[in-house]
KELUMNU-47476 format. One record per residue (C-alpha): residue number from 1; residue in one letter; x, y, z. Coordinates in steps of 0.5 Angstrom, whole numbers, plus 2048, in hexadecimal, padded with zeros to 3 digits. Layout:
! residues N
seq	type	east	north	up
NUM	A	X	Y	Z
...
This chain:
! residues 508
seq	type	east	north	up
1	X	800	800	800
2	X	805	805	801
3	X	80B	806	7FD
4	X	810	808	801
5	X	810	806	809
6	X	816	807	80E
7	X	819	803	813
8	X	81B	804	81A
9	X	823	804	81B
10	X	826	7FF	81F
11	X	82C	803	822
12	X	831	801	828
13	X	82E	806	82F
14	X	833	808	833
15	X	830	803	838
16	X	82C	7FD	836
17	X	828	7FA	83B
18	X	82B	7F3	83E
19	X	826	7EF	83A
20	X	827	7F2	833
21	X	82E	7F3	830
22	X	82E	7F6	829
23	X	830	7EF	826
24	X	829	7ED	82A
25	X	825	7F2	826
26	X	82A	7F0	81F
27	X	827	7E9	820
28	X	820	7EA	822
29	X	820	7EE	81C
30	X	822	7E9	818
31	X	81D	7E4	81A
32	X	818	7E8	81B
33	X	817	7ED	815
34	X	814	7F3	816
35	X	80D	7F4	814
36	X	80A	7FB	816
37	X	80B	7FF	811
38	X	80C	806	812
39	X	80A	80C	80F
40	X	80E	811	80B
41	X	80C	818	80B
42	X	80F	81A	804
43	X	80A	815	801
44	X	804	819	804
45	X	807	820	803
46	X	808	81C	7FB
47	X	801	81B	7FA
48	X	7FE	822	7FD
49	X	802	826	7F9
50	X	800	822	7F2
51	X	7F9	823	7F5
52	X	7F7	81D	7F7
53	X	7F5	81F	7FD
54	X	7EF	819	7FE
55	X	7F5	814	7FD
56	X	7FA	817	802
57	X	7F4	817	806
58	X	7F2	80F	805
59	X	7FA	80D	806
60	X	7FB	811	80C
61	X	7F5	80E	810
62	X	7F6	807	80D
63	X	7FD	807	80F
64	X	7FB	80A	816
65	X	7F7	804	816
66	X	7FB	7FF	815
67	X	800	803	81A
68	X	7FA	803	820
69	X	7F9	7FC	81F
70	X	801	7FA	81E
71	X	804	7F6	825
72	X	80B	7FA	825
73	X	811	7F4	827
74	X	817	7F6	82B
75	X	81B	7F6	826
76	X	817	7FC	822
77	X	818	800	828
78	X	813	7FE	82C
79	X	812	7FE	834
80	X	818	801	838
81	X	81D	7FE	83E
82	X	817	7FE	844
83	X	81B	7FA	848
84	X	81C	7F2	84A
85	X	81F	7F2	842
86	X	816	7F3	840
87	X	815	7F7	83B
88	X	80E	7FA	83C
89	X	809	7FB	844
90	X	804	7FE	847
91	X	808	801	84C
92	X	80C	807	84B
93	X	813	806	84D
94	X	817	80D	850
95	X	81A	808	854
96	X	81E	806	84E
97	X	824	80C	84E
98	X	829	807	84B
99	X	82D	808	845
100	X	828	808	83F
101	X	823	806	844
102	X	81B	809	844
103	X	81D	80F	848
104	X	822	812	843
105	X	81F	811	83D
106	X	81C	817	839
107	X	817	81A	837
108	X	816	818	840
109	X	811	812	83F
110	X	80A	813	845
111	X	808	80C	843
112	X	809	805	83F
113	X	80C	803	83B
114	X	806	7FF	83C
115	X	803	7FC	835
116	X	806	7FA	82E
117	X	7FF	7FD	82A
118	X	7FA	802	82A
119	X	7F5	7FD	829
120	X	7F7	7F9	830
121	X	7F4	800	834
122	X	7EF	802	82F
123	X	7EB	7FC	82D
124	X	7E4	7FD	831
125	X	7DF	7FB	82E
126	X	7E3	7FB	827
127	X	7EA	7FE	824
128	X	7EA	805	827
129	X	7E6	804	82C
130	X	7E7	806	834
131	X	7EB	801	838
132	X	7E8	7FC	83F
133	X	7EB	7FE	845
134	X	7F1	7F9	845
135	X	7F4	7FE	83F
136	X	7F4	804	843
137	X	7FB	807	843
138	X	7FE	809	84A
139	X	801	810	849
140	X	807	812	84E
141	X	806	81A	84B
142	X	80C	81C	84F
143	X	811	816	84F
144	X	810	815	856
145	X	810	80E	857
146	X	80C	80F	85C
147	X	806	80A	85B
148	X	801	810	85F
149	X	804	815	85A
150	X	801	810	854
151	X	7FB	812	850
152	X	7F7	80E	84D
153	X	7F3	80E	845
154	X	7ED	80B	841
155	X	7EF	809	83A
156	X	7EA	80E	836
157	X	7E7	80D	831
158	X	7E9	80F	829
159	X	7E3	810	825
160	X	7E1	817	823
161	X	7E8	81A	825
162	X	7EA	81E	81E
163	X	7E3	822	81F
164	X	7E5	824	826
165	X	7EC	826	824
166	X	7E9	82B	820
167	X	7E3	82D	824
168	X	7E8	82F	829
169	X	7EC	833	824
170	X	7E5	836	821
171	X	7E4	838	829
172	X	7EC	83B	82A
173	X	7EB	83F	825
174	X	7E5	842	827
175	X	7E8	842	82F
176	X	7EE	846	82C
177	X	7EA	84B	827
178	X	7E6	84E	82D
179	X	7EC	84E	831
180	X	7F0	852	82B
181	X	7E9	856	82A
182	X	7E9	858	832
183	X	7F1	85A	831
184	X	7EF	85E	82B
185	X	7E9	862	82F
186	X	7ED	863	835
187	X	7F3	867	831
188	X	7ED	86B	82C
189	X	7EA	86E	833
190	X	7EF	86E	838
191	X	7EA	86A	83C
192	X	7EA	864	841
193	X	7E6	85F	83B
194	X	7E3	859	83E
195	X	7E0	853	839
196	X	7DD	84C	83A
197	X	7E0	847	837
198	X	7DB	842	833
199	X	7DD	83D	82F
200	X	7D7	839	82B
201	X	7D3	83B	831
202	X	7D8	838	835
203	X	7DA	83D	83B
204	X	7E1	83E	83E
205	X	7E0	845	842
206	X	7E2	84B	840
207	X	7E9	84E	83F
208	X	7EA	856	83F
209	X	7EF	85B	83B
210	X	7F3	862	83E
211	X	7F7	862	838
212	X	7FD	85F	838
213	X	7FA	85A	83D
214	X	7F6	855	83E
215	X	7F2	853	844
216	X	7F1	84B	843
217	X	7EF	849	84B
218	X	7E8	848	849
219	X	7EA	844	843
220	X	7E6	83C	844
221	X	7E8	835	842
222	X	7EE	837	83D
223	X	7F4	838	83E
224	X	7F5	841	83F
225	X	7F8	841	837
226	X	7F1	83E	835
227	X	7F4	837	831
228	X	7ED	833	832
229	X	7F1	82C	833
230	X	7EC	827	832
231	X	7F0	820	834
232	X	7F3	81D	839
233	X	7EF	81D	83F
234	X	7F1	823	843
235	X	7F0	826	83C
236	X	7F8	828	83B
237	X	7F9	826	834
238	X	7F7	829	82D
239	X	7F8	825	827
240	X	7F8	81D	824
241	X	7FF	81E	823
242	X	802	81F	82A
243	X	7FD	81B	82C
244	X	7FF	815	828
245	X	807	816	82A
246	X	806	817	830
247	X	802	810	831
248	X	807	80E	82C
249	X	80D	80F	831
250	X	80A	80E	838
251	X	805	808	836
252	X	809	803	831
253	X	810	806	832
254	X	810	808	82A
255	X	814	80E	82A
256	X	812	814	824
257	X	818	817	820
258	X	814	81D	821
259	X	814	81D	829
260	X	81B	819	82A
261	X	820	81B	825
262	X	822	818	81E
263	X	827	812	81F
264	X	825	813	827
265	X	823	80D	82B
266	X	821	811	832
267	X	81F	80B	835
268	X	825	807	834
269	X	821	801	832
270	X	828	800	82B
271	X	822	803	826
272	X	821	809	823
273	X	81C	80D	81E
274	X	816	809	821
275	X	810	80C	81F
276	X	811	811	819
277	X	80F	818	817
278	X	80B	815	812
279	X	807	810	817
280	X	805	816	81C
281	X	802	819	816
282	X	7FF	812	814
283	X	7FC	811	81B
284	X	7F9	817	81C
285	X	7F6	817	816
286	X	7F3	810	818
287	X	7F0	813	81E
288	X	7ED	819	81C
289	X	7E9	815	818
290	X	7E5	811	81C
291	X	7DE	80F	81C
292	X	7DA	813	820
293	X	7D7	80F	825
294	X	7D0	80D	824
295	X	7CB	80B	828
296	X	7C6	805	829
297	X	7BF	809	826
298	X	7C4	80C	820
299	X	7C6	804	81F
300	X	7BF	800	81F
301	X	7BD	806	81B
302	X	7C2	803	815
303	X	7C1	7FD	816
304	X	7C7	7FB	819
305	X	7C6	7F9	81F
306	X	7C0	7F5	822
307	X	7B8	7FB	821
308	X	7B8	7FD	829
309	X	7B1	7FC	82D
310	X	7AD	802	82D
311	X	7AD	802	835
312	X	7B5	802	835
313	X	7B4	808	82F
314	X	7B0	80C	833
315	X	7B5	80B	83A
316	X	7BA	80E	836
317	X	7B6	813	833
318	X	7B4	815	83A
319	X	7BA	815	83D
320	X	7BD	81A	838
321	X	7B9	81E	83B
322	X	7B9	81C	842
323	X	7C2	81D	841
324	X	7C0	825	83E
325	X	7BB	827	844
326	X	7C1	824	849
327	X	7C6	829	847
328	X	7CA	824	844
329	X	7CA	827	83D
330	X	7CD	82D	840
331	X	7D4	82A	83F
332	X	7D3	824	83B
333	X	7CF	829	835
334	X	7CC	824	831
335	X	7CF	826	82A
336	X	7D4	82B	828
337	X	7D5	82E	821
338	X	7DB	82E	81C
339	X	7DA	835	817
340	X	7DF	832	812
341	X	7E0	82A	813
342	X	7E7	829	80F
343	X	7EC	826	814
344	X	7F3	827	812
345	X	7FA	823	814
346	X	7FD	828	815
347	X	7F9	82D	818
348	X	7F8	834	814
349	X	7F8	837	81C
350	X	7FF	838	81F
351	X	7FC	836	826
352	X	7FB	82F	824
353	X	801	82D	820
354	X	809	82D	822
355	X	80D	833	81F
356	X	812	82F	821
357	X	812	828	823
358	X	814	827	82A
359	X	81B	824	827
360	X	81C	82A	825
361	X	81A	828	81D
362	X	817	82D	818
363	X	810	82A	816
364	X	810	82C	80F
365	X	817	82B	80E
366	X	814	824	810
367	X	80E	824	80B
368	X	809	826	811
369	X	807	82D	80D
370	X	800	830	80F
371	X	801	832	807
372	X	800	82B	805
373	X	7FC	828	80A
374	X	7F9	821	80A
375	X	7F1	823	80B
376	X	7EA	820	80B
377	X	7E2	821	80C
378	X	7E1	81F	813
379	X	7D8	81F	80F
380	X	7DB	81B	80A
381	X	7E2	817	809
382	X	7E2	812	80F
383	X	7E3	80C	80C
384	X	7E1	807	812
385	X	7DA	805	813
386	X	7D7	806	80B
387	X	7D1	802	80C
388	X	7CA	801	809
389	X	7C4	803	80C
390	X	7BE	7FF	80D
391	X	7BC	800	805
392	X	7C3	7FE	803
393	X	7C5	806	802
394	X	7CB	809	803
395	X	7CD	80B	80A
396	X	7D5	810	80C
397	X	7D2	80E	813
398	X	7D8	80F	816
399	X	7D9	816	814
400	X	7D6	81C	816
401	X	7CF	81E	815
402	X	7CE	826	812
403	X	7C8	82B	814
404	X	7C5	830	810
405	X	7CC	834	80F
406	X	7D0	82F	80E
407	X	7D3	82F	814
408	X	7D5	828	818
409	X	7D0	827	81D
410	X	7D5	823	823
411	X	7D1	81F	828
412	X	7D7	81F	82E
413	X	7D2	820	833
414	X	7D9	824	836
415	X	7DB	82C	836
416	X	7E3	82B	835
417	X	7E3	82E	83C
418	X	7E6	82D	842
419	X	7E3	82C	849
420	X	7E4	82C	850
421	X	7E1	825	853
422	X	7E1	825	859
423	X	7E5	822	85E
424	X	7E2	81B	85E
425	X	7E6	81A	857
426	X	7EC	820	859
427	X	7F3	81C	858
428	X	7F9	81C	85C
429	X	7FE	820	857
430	X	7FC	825	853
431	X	7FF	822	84C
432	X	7FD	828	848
433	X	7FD	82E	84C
434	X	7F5	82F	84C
435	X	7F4	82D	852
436	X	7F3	825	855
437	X	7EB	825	854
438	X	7EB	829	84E
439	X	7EA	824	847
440	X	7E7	825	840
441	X	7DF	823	83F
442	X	7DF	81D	83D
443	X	7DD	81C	836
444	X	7D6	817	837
445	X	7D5	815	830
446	X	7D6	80E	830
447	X	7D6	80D	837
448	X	7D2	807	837
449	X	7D7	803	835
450	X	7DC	805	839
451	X	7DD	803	840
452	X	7DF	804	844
453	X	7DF	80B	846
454	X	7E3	812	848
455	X	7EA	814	847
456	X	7EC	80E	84C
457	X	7E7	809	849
458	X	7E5	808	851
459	X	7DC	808	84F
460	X	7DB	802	84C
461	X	7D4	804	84A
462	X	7D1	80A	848
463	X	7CC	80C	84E
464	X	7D4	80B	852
465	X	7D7	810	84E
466	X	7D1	814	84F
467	X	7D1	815	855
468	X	7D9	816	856
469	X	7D8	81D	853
470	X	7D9	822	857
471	X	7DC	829	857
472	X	7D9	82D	851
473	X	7D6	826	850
474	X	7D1	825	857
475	X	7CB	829	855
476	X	7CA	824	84F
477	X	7CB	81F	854
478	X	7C6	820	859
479	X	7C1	821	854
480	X	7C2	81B	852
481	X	7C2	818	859
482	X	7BB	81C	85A
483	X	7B8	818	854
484	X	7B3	813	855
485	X	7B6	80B	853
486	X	7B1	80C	84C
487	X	7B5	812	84A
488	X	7BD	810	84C
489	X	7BB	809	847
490	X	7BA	80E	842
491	X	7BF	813	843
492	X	7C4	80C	843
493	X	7C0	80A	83C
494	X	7C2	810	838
495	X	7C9	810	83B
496	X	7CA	808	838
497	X	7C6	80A	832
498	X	7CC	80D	830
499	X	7D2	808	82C
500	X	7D8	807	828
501	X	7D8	802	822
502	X	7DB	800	81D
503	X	7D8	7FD	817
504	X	7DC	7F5	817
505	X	7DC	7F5	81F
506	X	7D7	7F3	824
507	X	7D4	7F9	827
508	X	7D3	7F7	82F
C-alpha cells in the first residue's frame, strides 16, 4: 500500500539493558523481521502538492490504522528497561536511577511503559473504544516514586476525536477575538473594559483590559492564555498529534524522532528512530476520523442492530428530558457546532500545532507544512462505518450530520471546560496545576459502552459516577437523589442509550 516506508534503526546505546545486548537485537531482528510498516511524511507531502489531497487522506488513515493496530517488539524499540530485565509495567519506577534506567530516560516518563498497541488499552467495546478498569494507567506526575503520590487514569474512548480538536479550535478563536477586542477598546477609550467570555455559548468568565494589561483573574475553566485544550482529563493537551506522541512515548516505549532527536535513543533501549514524522502524522489522521458515537435509538432505526420496544424508546425519551430538568446539561451540552467542518493535520492554527518539534525540528522542514496539510470533511470523509439503511440506502454514519447552514451538529454531550469537582474526586497531587479537583467535562457520547467511569475508573455504574460528583457537579447530584426511582431509571435509560459501534463488531 505504501511505496516508500521507514525502519526504526538498531543502533548500539551508551547503555543497554542486561538482558539486550546489541548482538541480541541483530539477531531478534534476524529471526524476527519487522513487520510494522512505518509512515514517510514525504510520500503524503507528494501527493497533496500533486493535488491528490483525498489519496493522501486515504493512506494517511490507513497506515495509522494499521500503526493503531500494530503490536510493537522489543527490537523496534518497544518497552524500556523497567527493572528486573522486564520491558513493560504497570507501575512507574522513579526508584530506577541507574544508569539508562526508568529515572533517566528523556523526555521523563510519568508512567509505563505498559503496552505493546494501542489497541491492547482501547479495545472496548471495538478498536478505539474505551478500556475496563484493568487498562487504567497509574501515572507517577512528579516521578516520586511514592506510590501515595501516584494517580490513576480510565482508558478514554477515541471515536469522534477530530470533531473535538476542531470545536476547541473554533471556541479558541472565539475565546482570543474577545480577548484582542477588549484589549482594543481599553486603549481606544482610555477605560478599564470588561467583557464575557463565550465561546459557542460556553462561558469561561469574564476578562477586562486597561490598555496595556490584561485582567484574566476571572478567567474560568481554561487556562489564562484562553487554548481550550480538549484532551487528557485535566484538559492540558491541545491536539492529536501531541496526544499520540506523548502516549507513544509513555505507554508503548516507542519514542517519536520529533520528540527525542534524529538518530537519538532517549530510553536506552539499543534503538532509534522509533516512530517517524510521517506516523504521528498518519495517527493523528486515523484518530481524528473516528466514527462518531451513536446511540441505541439511531442503531435500530438503521436496521443494525435489534428494533427496541416501545417501552424502552419511551424510557429513554423521558430520560433525556429527565438529564435537562436535572441540570446535567449545563456542562455535559447535549451538541455543539463545528461552523467549518474540515480538520487539517497539521492544524491551520498555531495553537494547535509545533512550531517547533519538542526535539527541536523544524516542521516544515520535515513536511509537517500548515500550507500543504492533509485535510478531511468530518460530514463527509470518515471512511468507518459506511452502512446501508434498512431500505439498502447508503448511510456515512460515521460522519458527522450537518444543520441547515452546513454546520457540523457534534452530539458530545460536554462543553470542553474544566470544573471543580469537588472533594470526593479532589487527587493527592495537582498534576496539572489547575487544581486536584479540578477535571475537563467528560464527554458523554458513547457513555453506554464505557464503563467503567470517572478519571480514576473507580464508579462501576453510571448511578455510582453519578453520585461522586460534587463541587460544581453537587447540585446535579442532589437533584437526581431527589428524584423519584421511575425517573432516576429513565435518567440511566438515556444515558445508556448512548453508543459507540463500528460497522463489522459487535455492539454490546
Amino acid at each position: 500500500m505504501w511505496r516508500h516506508f521507514v525502519l526504526p534503526v538498531v543502533m548500539l546505546a551508551s547503555v543497554l539493558t542486561p538482558a539486550i545486548a546489541e548482538t541480541d537485537l541483530d539477531l531478534v531482528g534476524i529471526l524476527h523481521p519487522q513487520r510494522t510498516r512505518h509512515a514517510d511524511q514525504a510520500e503524503f507531502v507528494a501527493l497533496v502538492s500533486d493535488g491528490q489531497r483525498q489519496k493522501a487522506f486515504r493512506r494517511a488513515f490507513d497506515s495509522g490504522n494499521e500503526l493503531f493496530s500494530a503490536t510493537f517488539k522489543t527490537v523496534e524499540g518497544a518497552g524500556a528497561h523497567v527493572g528486573q530485565e522486564l520491558r513493560f509495567t504497570r507501575v512507574p519506577r522513579a526508584d530506577l536511577t541507574g544508569a539508562g534506567e526508568w529515572a533517566n530516560h528523556t523526555p521523563p516518563r510519568t508512567t509505563g511503559p505498559n503496552a505493546q498497541s494501542c489497541s491492547q488499552c482501547h479495545f472496548r467495546p471495538g478498536d478505539d473504544g474505551a478500556g475496563p478498569a484493568v487498562a487504567d494507567v497509574h501515572r507517577d506526575p512528579f516521578r516520586t516514586g511514592n506510590p501515595a503520590a501516584f494517580i490513576r487514569r480510565n482508558t478514554p474512548h477515541l471515536f469522534g476525536a477530530g470533531a473535538v480538536q476542531r470545536l476547541a479550535e473554533e471556541m479558541t478563536v472565539e475565546l482570543q477575538r474577545i480577548r484582542d477586542e477588549a484589549a482594543a477598546a481599553a486603549c481606544a477609550g482610555g477605560t478599564r473594559v470588561e467583557r464575557p467570555l463565550l465561546a459557542k455559548g460556553i462561558g469561561f468568565g469574564t476578562i477586562a483590559a486597561v490598555c496595556g494589561a490584561l485582567d484574566t483573574s476571572h478567567v474560568e475553566g481554561v487556562g489564562v492564555d484562553l487554548v481550550v485544550r480538549p484532551y487528557q482529563w485535566k484538559g492540558t493537551t491541545a491536539s492529536l498529534r501531541d496526544f499520540t506522541r506523548d502516549a507513544a512515548h509513555n505507554e508503548l516505549g516507542m519514542q517519536a524522532v520529533e520528540l527525542v532527536g534524529d538518530d537519538t535513543d532517549g530510553d536506552y533501549d539499543g534503538v532509534a528512530n522509533e516512530m517517524t514524522v510521517g506516523d504521528m502524522t498518519a495517527l493523528a489522521i486515523y484518530l481524528a476520523a473516528q466514527p462518531r458515537p451513536t446511540s441505541r435509538i439511531e442503531l435500530a432505526s438503521l436496521g443494525l442492530t435489534a428494533p427496541l420496544p416501545a417501552e424502552q424508546k419511551d424510557a429513554i425519551n423521558r430520560g433525556k428530558i429527565v438529564f435537562r430538568d436535572s441540570g446535567c446539561a449545563s456542562c455535559h451540552v447535549p451538541l455543539l457546532k463545528i461552523d467549518f467542518a474540515v480538520f487539517s493535520e497539521p492544524s491551520q492554527n498555531p495553537n494547535y500545532r509545533d512550531s517547533v518539534f519538542p526535539a527541536g525540528q523544524d516542521p516544515v522542514s520535515r513536511g509537517v507544512d500548515p500550507d500543504r496539510p492533509i485535510l478531511f470533511d468530518l460530514t463527509r470523509d470518515q471512511p468507518d462505518n459506511r452502512v446501508k439503511d434498512t431500505k439498502d440506502n447508503p448511510v456515512s454514519l460515521g460522519s458527522f450530520k450537518r444543520d441547515d447552514r452546513g454546520r457540523a451538529v457534534v452530539e458530545l454531550y460536554g462543553d470542553l471546560k474544566r470544573h471543580d469537582m469537588g472533594a470526593e474526586l479532589a487527587e493527592g497531587v495537582d498534576e496539572a496545576g489547575t487544581g486536584p479537583a479540578v477535571f475537563l467535562t467528560e464527554n458523554l457520547w458513547g457513555v453506554g459502552s464505557t464503563a467503567p467511569y470517572l478519571h480514576d475508573g473507580r464508579a462501576t455504574t453510571l448511578t455510582e459516577a453519578i453520585l461522586a460528583h460534587g463541587g460544581e457537579g453537587a447540585a446535579s447530584r442532589t437533584a437526581f437523589l431527589a428524584m423519584d426511582t421511575d425517573r432516576q431509571r429513565d435518567l440511566i435509560a438515556f444515558l445508556s442509550n448512548l453508543r459507540l459501534f463500528k460497522s463489522g463488531e459487535d455492539e454490546e
